[in-house]
BAMIMAR-86540 format. One record per residue: residue number from 1; z, x negated, y negated of N, C-alpha, C, O in turn; residue in three letters. Coordinates in pm, whole numbers, always signed. Layout:
BEGIN
[rec NUM [Z X Y] [Z X Y] [Z X Y] [Z X Y] Ala]
...
END
This chain:
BEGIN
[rec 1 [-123 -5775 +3144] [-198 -5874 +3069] [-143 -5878 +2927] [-153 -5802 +2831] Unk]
[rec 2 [-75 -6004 +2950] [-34 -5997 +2742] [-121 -6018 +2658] [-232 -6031 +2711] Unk]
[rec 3 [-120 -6028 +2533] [-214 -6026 +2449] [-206 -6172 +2421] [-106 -6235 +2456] Unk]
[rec 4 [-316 -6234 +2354] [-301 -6355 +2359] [-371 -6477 +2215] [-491 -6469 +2188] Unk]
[rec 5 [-303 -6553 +2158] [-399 -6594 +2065] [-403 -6767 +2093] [-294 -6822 +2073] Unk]
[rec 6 [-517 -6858 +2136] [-577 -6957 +2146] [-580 -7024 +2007] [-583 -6952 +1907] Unk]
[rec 7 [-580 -7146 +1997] [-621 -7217 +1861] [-670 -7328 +1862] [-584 -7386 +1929] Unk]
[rec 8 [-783 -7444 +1827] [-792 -7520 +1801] [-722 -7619 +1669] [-781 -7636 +1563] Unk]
[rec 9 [-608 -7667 +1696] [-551 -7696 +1586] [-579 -7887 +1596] [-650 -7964 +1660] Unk]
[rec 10 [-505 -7893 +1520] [-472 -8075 +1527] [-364 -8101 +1447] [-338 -8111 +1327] Unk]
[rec 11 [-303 -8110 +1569] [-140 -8171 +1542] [-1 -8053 +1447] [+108 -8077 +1397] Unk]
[rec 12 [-81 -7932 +1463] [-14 -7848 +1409] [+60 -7710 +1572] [+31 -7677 +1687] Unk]
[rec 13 [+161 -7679 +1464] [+188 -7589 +1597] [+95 -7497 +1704] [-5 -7428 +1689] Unk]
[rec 14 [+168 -7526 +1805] [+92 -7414 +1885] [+73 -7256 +1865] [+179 -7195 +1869] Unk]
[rec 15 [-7 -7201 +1850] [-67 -7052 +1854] [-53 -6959 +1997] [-39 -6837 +1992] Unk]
[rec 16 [-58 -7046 +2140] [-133 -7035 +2226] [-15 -6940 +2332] [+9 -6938 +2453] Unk]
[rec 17 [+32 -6877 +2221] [+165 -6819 +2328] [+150 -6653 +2332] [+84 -6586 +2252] Unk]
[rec 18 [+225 -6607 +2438] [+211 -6425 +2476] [+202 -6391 +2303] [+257 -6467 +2224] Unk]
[rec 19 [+127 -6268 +2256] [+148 -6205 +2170] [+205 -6071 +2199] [+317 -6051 +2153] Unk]
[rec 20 [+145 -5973 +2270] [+212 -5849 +2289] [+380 -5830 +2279] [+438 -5737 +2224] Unk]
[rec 21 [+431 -5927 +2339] [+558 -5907 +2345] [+647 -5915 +2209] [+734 -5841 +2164] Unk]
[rec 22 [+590 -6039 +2160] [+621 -5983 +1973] [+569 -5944 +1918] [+562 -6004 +1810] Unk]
[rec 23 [+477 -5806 +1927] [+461 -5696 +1865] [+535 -5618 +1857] [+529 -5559 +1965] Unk]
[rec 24 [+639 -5552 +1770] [+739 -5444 +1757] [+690 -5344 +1642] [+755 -5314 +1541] Unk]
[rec 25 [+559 -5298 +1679] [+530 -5152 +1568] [+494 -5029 +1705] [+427 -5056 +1805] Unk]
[rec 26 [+560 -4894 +1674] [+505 -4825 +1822] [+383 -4722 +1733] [+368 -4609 +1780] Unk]
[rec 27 [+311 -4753 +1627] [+269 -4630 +1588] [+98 -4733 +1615] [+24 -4744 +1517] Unk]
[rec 28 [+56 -4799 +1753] [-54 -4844 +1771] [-176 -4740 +1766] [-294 -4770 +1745] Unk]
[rec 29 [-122 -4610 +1792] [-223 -4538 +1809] [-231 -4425 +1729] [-247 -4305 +1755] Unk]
[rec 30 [-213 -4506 +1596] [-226 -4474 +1408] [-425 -4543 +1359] [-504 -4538 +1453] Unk]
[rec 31 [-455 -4573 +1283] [-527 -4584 +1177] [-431 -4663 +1100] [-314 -4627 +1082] Unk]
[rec 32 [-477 -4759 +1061] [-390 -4802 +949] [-397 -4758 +764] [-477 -4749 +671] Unk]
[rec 33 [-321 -4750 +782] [-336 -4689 +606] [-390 -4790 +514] [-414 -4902 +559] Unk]
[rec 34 [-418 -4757 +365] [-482 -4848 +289] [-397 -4954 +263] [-438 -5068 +246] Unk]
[rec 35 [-203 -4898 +256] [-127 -5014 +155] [-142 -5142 +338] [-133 -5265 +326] Unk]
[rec 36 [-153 -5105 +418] [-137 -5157 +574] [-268 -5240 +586] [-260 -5358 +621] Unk]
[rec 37 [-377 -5188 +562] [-463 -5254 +549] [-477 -5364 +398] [-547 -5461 +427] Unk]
[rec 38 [-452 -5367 +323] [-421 -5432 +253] [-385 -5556 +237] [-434 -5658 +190] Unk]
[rec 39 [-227 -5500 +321] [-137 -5634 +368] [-178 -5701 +507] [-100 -5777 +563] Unk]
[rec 40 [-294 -5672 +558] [-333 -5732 +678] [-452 -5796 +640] [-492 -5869 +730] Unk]
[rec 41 [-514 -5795 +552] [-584 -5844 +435] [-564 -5986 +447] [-617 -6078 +510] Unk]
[rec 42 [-433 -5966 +331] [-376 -6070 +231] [-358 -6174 +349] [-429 -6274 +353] Unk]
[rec 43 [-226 -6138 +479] [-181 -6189 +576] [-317 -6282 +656] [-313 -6400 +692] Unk]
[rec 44 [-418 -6200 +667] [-559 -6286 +744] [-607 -6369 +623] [-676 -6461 +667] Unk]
[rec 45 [-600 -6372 +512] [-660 -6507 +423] [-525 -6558 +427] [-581 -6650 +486] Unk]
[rec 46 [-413 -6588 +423] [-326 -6659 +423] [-314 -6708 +553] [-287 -6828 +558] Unk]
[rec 47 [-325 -6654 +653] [-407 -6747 +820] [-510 -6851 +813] [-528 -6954 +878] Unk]
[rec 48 [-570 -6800 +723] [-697 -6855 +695] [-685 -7004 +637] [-709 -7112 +692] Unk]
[rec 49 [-639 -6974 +505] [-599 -7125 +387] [-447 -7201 +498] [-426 -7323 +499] Unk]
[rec 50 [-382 -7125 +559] [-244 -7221 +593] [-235 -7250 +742] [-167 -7347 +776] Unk]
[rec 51 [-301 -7168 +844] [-284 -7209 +969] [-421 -7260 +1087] [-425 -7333 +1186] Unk]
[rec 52 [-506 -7190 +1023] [-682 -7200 +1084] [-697 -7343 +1047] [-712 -7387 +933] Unk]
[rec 53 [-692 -7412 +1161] [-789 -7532 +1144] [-948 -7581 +1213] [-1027 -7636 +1136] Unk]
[rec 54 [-981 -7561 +1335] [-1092 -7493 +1388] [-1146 -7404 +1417] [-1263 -7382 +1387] Unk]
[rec 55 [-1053 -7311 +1501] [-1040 -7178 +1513] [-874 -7130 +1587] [-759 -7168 +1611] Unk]
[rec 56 [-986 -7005 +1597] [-816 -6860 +1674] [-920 -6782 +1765] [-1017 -6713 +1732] Unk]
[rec 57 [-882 -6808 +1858] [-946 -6693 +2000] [-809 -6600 +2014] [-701 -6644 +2055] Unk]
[rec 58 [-830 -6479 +1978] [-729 -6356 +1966] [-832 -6260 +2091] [-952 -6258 +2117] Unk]
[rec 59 [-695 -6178 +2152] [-738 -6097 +2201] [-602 -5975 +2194] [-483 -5988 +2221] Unk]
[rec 60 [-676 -5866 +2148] [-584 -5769 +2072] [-638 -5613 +2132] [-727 -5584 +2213] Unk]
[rec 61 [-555 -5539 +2062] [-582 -5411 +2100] [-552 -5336 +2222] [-475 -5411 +2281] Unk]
[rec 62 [-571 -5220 +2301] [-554 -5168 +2386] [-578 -5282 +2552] [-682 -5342 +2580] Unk]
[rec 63 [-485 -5283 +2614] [-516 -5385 +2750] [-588 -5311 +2831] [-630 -5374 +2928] Unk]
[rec 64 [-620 -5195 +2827] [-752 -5133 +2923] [-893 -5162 +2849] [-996 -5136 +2910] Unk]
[rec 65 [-902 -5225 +2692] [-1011 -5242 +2620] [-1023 -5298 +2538] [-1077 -5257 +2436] Unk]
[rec 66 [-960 -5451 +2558] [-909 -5493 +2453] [-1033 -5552 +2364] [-1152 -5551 +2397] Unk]
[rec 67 [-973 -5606 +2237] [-1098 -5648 +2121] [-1113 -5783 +2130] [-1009 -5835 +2091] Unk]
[rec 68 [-1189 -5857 +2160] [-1182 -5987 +2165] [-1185 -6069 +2006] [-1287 -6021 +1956] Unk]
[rec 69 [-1148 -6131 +1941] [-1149 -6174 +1811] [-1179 -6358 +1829] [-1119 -6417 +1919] Unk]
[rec 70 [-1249 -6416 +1760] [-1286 -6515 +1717] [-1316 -6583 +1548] [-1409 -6554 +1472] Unk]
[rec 71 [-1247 -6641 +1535] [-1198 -6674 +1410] [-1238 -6810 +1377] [-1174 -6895 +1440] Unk]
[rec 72 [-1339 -6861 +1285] [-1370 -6995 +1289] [-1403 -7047 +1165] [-1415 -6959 +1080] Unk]
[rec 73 [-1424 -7175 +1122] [-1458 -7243 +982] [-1640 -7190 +935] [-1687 -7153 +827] Unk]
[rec 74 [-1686 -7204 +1033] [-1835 -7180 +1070] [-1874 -7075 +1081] [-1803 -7017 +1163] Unk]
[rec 75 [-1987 -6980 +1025] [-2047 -6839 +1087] [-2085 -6881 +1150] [-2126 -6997 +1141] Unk]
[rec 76 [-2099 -6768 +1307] [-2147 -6723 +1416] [-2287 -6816 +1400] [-2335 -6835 +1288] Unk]
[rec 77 [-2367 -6888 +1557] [-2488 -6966 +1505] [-2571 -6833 +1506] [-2551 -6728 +1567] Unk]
[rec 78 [-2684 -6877 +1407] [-2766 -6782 +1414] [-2788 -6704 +1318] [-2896 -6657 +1284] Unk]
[rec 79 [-2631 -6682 +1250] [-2601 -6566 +1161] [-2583 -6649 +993] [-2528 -6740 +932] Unk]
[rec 80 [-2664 -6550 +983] [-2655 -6613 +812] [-2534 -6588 +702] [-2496 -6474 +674] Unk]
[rec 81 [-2478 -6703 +644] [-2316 -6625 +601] [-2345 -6518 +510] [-2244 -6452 +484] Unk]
[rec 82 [-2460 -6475 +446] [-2457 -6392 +393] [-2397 -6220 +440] [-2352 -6125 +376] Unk]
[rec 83 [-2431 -6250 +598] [-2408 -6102 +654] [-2273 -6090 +684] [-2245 -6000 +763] Unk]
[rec 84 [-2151 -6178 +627] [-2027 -6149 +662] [-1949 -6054 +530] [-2017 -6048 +428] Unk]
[rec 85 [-1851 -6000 +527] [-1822 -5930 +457] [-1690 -5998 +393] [-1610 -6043 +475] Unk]
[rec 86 [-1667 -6007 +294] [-1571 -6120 +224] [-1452 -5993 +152] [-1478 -5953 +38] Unk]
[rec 87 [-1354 -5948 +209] [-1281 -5832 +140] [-1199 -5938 +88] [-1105 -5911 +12] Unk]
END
């Protein structure tokens, strides 16, 4: 099962292709460090302002458990934007 990221775009490139296979880091089963977290940070608001146009259905992480990710313009219904965390 490859990993996989979905997008609602309009008229912009496709997202919707294997991910696992262009992943080339082998230290998955690290913690990421602060300068790593950081730059995965910066990299997810720059997803955010340059490629997110409705959303990103990601599915990441271990393929026996993987993390499902959902990425959208909108908080979750229900959820008040206050309870999101803005790093």
């Amino acid at each position: 099962m490859g990993h996989k990221i979905a997008s609602g775009r309009r008229g912009r490139r496709d997202l919707g292709h294997p991910y696992r296979e262009g992943v080339r880091n082998d230290r998955h089963d690290e913690p990421l460090s602060s300068e790593e977290l950081e730059l995965f940070l910066q990299y997810l608001h720059r997803f955010a302002r340059h490629d997110l146009d409705l959303f990103a259905l990601l599915e990441v992480g271990d393929p026996a458990s993987p993390c499902y990710v959902t990425l959208t313009r909108e908080p979750v219904s229900g959820t008040e934007r206050a309870a999101y965390r803005c790093p």
